[in-house]
N, C-alpha and C positions, 0 to 999 in steps of 0.2 A: 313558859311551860304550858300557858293555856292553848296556845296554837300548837303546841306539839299533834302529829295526824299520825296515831298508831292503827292505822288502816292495815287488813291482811297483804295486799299490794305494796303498802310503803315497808314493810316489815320484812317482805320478800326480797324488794330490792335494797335493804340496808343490807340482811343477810347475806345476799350474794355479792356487794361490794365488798364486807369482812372477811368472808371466806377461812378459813382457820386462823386469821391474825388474830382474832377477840383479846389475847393475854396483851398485847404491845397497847390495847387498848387501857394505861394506869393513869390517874392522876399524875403519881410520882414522876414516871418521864418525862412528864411534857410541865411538870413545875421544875424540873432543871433550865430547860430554855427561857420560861416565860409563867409565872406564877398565876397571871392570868386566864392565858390557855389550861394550866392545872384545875383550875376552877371550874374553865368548861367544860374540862374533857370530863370532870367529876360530874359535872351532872347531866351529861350523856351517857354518859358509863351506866350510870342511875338508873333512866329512860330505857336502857338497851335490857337493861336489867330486869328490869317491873315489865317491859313490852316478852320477854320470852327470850332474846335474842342471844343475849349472855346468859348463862346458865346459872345460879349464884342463890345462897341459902337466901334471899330477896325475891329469887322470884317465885310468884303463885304457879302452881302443878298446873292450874284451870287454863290460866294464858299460856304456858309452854304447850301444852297438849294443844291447843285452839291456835297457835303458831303454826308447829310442827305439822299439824292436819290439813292448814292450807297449804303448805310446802308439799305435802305429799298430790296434794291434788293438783299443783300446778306441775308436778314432776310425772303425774299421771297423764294432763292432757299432753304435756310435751312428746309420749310415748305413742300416746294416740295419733298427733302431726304427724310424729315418724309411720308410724303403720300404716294410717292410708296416703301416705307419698311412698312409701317403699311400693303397696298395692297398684299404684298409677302407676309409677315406674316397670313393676314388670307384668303390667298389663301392657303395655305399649299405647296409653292413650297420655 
């Protein structure tokens, strides 16, 4: 856990692998296969949890909002790519 890297970037890209699945994210289903992997999902589940990612009476408002803020800002510059290539585009350079 001490190498865990809840970086704005690594938290972006966990977020956009999850995508609406976060609920398929339980301890319980994956201790049916393997008690094991229960163990780890649970304390990723945790991690995802405390990091902003999963939403869950665990996580602090301060990290959701400091998530959520750079998501917006990565979804702002993405807007910005588009505008000046749409610009280039019909400028015809």
């Amino acid at each position: 856990m001490k190498t865990f890297d809840f970086s704005e970037e690594n938290l972006w890209k966990i977020t956009k692998i999850i995508g609406n699945r976060e609920k398929k994210i339980t301890p319980t289903f994956y201790s049916k296969t393997c008690g094991t992997t229960g163990l780890i999902i649970f304390l990723i589940k945790d991690a995802m949890e405390y990091a902003g990612i999963i939403i869950d009476k665990k996580t602090l408002p301060a990290r959701t909002y400091k998530t959520y803020n750079y998501l917006l800002s990565k979804a702002k510059q993405k807007l910005d790519r588009m505008d000046d290539f749409e610009k280039k585009f019909l400028s015809g350079k």
